[in-house]
C-alpha positions as CSV (number, residue, x, y, z in Angstrom):
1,X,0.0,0.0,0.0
2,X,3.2,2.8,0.8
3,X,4.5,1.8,-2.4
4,X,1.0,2.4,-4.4
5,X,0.7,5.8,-2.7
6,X,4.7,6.4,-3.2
7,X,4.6,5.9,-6.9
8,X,1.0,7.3,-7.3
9,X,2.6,11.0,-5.9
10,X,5.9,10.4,-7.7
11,X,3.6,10.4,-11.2
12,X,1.2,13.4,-10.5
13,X,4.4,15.0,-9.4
14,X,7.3,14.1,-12.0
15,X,4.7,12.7,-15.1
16,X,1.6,14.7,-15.4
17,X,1.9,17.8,-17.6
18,X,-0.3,20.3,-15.7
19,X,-1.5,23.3,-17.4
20,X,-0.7,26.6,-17.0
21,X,-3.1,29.5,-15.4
22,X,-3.6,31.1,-19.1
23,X,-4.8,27.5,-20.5
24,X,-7.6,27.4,-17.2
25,X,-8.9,30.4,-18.1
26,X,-8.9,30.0,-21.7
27,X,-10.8,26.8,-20.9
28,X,-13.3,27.8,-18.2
29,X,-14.5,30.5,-20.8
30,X,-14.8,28.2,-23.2
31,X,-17.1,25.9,-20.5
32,X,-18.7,29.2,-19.5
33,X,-19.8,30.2,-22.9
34,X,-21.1,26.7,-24.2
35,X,-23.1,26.4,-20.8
36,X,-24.9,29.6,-21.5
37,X,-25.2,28.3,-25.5
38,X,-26.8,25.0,-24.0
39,X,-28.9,26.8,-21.5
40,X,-30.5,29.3,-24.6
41,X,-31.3,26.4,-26.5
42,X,-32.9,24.1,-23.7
43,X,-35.2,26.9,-22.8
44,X,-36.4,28.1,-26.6
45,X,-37.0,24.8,-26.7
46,X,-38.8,24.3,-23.9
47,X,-41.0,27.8,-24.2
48,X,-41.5,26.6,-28.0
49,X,-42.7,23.0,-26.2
50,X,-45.0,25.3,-23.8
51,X,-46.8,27.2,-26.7
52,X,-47.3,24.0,-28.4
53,X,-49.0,22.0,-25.6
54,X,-51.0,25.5,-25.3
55,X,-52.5,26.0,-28.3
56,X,-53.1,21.9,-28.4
57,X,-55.0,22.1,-25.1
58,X,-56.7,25.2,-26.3
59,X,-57.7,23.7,-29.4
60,X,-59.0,20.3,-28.3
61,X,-61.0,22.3,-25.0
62,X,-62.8,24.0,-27.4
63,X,-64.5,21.1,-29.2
């Protein structure tokens, strides 16, 4: 088990390329941005859903 955790911190710390500050940000914009795409499309398409059930429940109430 010491030698699992030994050689587990000896790869994060001597193997794993992590990135630099610049590259975070670059990327949590990038994850910012698409999250507000995805949240503009889920709700036209769920006001869109809204109007259709709408106009369905109007039409079949008023026969």
């Amino acid at each position: 088990m010491f030698n699992y955790i030994k050689e587990s911190y000896n790869e994060l710390v001597n193997k794993v390329t992590w990135p630099t500050f610049a590259q975070l940000q670059s990327s949590t914009v990038v994850v910012m941005v698409a999250s507000v795409i995805f949240a503009v499309i889920v709700l036209a398409m769920d006001l869109t859903f809204e109007n259709i059930m709408a106009f369905i429940y109007k039409t079949l109430g008023n026969l």
